[in-house]
MIBABA-272817 format. One line per field, with one value per residue (C-alpha): residue number from 0; x, y, z; residue in three letters. Coordinates in Angstrom, 2 decimals. Layout:
BEGIN
num: (NUM	...);
east: (X	...);
north: (Y	...);
up: (Z	...);
residuo: (ALA	...);
This chain:
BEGIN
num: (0	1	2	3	4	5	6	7	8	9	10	11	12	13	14	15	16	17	18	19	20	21	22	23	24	25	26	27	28	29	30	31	32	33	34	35	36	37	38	39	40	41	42	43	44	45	46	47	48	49	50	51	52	53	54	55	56	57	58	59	60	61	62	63	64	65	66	67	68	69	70	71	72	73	74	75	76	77	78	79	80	81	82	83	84	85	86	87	88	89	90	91	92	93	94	95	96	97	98	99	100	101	102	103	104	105	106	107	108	109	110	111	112	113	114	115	116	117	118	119	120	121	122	123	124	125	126	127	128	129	130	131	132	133	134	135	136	137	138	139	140	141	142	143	144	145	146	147	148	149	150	151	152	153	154	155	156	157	158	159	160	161	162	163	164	165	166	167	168	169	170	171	172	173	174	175	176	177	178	179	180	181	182	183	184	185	186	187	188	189	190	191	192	193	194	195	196	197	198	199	200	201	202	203	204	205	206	207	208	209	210	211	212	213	214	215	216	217	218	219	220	221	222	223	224	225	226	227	228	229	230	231	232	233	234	235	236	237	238	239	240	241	242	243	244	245	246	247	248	249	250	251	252	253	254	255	256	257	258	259	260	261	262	263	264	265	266	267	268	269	270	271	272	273	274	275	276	277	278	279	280	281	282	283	284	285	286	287	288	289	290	291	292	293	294	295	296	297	298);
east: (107.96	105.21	105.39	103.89	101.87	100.38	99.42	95.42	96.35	93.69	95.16	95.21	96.18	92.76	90.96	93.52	92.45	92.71	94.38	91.64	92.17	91.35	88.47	87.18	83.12	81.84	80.90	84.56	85.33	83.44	84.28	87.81	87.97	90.09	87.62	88.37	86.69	84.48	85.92	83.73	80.72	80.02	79.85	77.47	75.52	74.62	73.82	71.49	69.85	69.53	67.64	65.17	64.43	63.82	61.94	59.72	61.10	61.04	64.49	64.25	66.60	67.22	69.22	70.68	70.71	74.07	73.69	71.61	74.01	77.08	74.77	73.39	69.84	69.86	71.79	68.60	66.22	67.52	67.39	64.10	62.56	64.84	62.83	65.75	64.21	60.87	60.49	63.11	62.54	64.86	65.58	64.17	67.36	66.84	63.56	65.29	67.92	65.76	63.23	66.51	67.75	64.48	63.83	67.02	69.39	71.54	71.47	73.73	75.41	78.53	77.15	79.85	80.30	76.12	75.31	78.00	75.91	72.39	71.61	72.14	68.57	66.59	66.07	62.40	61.38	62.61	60.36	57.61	56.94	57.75	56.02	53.13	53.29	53.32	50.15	48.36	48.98	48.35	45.05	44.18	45.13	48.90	52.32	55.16	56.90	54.05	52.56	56.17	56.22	53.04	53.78	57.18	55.18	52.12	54.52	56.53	60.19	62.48	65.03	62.10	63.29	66.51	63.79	64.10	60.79	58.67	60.25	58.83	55.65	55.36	56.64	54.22	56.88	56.06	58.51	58.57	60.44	61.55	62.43	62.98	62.15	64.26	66.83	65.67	65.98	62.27	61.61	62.26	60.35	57.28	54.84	56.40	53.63	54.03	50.97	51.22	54.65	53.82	50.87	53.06	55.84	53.55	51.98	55.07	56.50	53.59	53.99	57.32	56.70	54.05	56.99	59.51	57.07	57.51	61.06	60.37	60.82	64.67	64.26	66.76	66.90	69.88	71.11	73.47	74.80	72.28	74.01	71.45	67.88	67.01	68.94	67.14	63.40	64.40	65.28	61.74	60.03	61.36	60.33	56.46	56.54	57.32	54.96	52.42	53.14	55.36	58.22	61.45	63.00	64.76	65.88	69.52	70.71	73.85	75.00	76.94	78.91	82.29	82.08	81.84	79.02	77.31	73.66	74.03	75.73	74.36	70.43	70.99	73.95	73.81	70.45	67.39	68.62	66.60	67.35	68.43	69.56	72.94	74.01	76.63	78.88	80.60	82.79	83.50	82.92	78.79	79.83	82.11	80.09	76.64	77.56	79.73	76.69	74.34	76.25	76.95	73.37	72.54	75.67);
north: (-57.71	-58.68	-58.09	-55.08	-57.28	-58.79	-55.52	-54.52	-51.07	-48.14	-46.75	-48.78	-48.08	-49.50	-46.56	-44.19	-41.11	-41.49	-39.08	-37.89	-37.49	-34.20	-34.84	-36.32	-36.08	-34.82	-38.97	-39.30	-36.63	-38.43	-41.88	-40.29	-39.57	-41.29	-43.75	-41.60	-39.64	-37.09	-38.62	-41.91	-40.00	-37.36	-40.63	-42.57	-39.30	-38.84	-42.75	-41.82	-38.94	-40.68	-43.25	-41.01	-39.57	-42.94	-43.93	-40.97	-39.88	-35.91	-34.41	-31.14	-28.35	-25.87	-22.97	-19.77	-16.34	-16.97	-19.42	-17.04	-14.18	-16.19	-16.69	-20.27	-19.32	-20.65	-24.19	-24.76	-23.75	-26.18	-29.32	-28.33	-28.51	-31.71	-33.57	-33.14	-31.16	-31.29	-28.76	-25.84	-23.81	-20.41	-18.22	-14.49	-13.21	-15.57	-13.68	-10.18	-11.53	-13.19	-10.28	-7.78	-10.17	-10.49	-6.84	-4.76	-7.68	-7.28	-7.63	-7.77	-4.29	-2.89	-3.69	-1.72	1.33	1.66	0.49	3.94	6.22	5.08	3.65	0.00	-2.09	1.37	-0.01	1.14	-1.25	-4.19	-3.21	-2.20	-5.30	-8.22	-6.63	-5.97	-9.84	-10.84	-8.85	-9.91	-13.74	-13.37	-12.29	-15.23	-17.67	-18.52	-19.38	-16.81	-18.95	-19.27	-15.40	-14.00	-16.63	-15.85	-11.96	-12.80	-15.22	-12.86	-9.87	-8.36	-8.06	-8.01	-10.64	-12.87	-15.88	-15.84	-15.95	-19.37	-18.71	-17.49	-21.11	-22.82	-21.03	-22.08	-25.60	-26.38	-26.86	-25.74	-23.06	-22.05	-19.39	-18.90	-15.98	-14.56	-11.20	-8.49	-10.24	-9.06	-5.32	-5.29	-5.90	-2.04	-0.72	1.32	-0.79	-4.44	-5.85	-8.40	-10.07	-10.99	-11.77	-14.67	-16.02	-16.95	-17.81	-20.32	-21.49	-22.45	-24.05	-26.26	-27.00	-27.86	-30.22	-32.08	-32.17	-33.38	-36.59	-37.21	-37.66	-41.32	-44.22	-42.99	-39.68	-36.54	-33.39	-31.24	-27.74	-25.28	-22.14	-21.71	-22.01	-21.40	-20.80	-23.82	-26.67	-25.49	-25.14	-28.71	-30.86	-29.20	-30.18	-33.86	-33.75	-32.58	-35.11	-37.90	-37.10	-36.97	-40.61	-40.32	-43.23	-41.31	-44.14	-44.12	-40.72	-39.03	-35.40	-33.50	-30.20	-28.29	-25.07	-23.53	-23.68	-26.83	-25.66	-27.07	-26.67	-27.83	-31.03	-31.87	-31.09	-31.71	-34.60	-36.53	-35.95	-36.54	-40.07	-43.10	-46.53	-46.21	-43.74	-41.47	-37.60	-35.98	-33.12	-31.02	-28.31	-26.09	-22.88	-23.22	-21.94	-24.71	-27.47	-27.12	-26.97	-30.24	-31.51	-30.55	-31.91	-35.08	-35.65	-35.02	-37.18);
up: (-0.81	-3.53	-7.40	-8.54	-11.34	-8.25	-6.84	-7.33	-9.09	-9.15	-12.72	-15.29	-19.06	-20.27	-18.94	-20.55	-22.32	-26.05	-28.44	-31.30	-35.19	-36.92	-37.80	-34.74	-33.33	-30.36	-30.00	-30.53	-27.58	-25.10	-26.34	-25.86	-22.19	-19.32	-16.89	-14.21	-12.00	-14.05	-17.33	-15.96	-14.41	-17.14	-19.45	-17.05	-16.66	-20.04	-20.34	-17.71	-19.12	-22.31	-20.63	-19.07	-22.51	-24.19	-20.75	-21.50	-17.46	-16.49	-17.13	-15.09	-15.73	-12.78	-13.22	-11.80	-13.56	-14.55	-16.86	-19.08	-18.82	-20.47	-23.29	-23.17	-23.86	-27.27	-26.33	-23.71	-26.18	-28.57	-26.08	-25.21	-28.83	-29.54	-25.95	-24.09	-21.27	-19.82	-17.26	-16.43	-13.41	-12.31	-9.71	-9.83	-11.38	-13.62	-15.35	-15.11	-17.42	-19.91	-20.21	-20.68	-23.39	-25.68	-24.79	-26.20	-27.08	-24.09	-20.33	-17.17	-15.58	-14.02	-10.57	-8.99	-10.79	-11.16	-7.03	-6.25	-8.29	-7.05	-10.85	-10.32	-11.09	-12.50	-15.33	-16.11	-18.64	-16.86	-13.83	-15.32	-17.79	-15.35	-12.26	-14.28	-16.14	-12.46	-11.02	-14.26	-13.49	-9.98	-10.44	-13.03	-10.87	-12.41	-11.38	-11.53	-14.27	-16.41	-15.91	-17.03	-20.30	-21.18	-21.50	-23.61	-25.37	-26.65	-26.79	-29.78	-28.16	-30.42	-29.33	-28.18	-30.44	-26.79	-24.65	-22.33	-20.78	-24.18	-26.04	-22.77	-23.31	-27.28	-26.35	-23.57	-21.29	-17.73	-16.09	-12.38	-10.65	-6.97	-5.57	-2.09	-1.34	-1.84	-3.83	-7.05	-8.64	-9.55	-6.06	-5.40	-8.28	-7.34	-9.02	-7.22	-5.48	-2.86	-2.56	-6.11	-5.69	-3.03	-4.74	-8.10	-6.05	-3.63	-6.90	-8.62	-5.45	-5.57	-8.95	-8.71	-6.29	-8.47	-11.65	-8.30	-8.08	-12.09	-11.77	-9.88	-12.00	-13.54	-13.87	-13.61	-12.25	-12.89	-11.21	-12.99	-11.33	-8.67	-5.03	-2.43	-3.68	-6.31	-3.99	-0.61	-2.94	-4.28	-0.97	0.58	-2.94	-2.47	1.20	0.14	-2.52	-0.46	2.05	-0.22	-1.44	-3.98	-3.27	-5.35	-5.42	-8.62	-9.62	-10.89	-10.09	-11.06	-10.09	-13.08	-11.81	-11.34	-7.78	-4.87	-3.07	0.41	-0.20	-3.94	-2.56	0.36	-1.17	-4.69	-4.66	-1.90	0.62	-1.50	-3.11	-2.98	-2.81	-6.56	-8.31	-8.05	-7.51	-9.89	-9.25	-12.10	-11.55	-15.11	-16.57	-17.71	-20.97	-21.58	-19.51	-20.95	-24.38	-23.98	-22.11	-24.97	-27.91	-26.30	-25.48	-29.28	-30.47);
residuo: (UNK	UNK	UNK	UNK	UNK	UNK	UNK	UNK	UNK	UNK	UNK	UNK	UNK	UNK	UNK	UNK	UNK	UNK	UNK	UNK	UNK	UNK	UNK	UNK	UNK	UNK	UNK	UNK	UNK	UNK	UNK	UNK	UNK	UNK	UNK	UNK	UNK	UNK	UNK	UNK	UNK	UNK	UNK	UNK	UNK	UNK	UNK	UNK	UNK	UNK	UNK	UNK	UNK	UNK	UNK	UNK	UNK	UNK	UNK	UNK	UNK	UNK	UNK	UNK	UNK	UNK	UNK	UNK	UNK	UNK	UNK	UNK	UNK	UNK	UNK	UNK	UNK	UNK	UNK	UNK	UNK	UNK	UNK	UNK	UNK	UNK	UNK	UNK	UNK	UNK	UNK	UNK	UNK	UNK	UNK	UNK	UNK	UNK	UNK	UNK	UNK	UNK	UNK	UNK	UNK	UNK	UNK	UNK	UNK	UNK	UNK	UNK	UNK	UNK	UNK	UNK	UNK	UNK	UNK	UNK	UNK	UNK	UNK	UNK	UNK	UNK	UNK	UNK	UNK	UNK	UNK	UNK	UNK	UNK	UNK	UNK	UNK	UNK	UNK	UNK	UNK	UNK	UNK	UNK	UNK	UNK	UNK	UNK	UNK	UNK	UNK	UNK	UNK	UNK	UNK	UNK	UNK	UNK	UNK	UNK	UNK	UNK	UNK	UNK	UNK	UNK	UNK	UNK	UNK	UNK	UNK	UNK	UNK	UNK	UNK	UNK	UNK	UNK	UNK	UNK	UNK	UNK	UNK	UNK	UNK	UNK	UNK	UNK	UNK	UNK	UNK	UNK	UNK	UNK	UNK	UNK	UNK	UNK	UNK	UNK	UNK	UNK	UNK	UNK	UNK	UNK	UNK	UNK	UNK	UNK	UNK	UNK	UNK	UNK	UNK	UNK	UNK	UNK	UNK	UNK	UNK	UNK	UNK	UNK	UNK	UNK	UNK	UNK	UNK	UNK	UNK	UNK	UNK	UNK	UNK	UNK	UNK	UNK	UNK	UNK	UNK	UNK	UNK	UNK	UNK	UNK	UNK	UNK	UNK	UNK	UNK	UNK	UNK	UNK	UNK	UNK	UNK	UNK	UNK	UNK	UNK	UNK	UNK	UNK	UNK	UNK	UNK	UNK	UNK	UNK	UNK	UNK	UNK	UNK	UNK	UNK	UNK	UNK	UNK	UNK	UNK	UNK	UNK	UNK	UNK	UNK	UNK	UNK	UNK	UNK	UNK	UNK	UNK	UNK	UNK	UNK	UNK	UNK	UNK);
């Protein structure tokens, strides 16, 4: 037998959570958590981010559709005018949802009740404006991101002040989409046209790989709500860049979604590293998470 004092202990009181006042801060709150775990890394995270931002590094925000449906649009807009984010980049869905918003105020269906009837993704507007924004930018020469922002930007929508993509647009910040064929509702519509589809697309994969080679020298990228599409467009983006010369090195990701996912780990967390540098993972509702994340980047 030894004495416990003697024992190296994982737990310790010092890295206790601590109890907060009324009138506590959102500094206060983070201050606050326990040194354990995601208490620790959602602290060492943010250090990180902040020093990308006073590094004047590329913080890249990738997310899925999702993340605009629960209504964060304006908490990304915000961190993008404050210099928080430099690039953002979304899946297909991810257009659909923020054309539907600055369009008619709302978005998002029943998907089961409508898919039964024949009515889910008939939306004409929704169609008619992006597919048309896409063949438009296709044939001057532009990515899918930056064709769709530049039709919310020079249009009269309503709700355009929710628009992610028309902010981007009147910030300067570049946007790029991914899709896949087929996995989109305006991929149906009659006037969809494939050709312009992949030109965007192949545009905005290359341009994502040149804003990939800005994240060397302490850089982050992060990933919220997107499972599949973003993580396998990133890990080939890191491979291009790399091949091209770029060393990626020194670079930080994190993952933020309600799920543990393999491709978001394996491609986002854990395969692309360099020699410095480390992967995050965060598992939380996104409309809890990212507001926490954006007010204690502002704190």
């Amino acid at each position: 037998m030894y004495s416990l004092r003697s024992r190296p202990s994982l737990v310790s009181v010092r890295k206790f959570a601590r109890p907060l006042g009324s009138r506590a801060s959102v500094r206060n709150l983070i201050a606050s958590l326990p040194e354990f775990l995601a208490g620790g890394d959602f602290r060492e995270f943010l250090g990180l981010v902040r020093r990308a931002r006073s590094k004047g590094k590329a913080i890249h925000f990738a997310c899925g559709a999702h993340v605009i449906k629960v209504g964060l649009a304006p908490i990304l807009i915000d961190l993008m005018e404050e210099g928080w984010l430099t690039a953002l980049s979304l899946n297909g869905a991810g257009i659909i949802h923020d054309f539907e918003t600055a369009f008619c105020g709302a978005t998002s269906e029943e998907v089961g009740a409508r898919i039964r009837k024949g009515r889910f993704g008939m939306a004409r507007e929704t169609g008619e404006f992006l597919n048309r924004a896409i063949r438009d930018g296709a044939g001057d020469g532009l990515g899918l991101g930056e064709a769709v922002g530049r039709m919310m930007a020079g249009s009269r929508l309503r709700y355009r002040r929710h628009s992610l993509l028309a902010n981007a647009h009147r910030l300067g910040i570049p946007v790029t989409v991914h899709v896949a064929i087929g996995t989109d509702t305006i991929h149906f519509h009659p006037d969809a046209d494939g050709e312009a589809l992949g030109a965007t697309a192949l545009r905005d994969f290359v341009r994502f790989c040149s804003l990939i080679e800005r994240l060397d020298g302490g850089g982050v990228f992060i990933n919220a709500g997107s499972a599949v599409i973003l993580p396998e467009v990133f890990l080939k983006a890191v491979a291009v860049a790399r091949n091209r010369g770029a060393g990626l090195d020194d670079f930080s990701t994190a993952v933020f979604d309600f799920n543990h996912h393999y491709r978001p780990d394996r491609n986002v967390v854990r395969r692309p590293l360099g020699k410095k540098g480390k992967g995050f993972y965060f598992i939380g509702h996104h409309e809890i998470m990212i507001p926490l994340f954006a007010a204690a980047l502002k704190s």
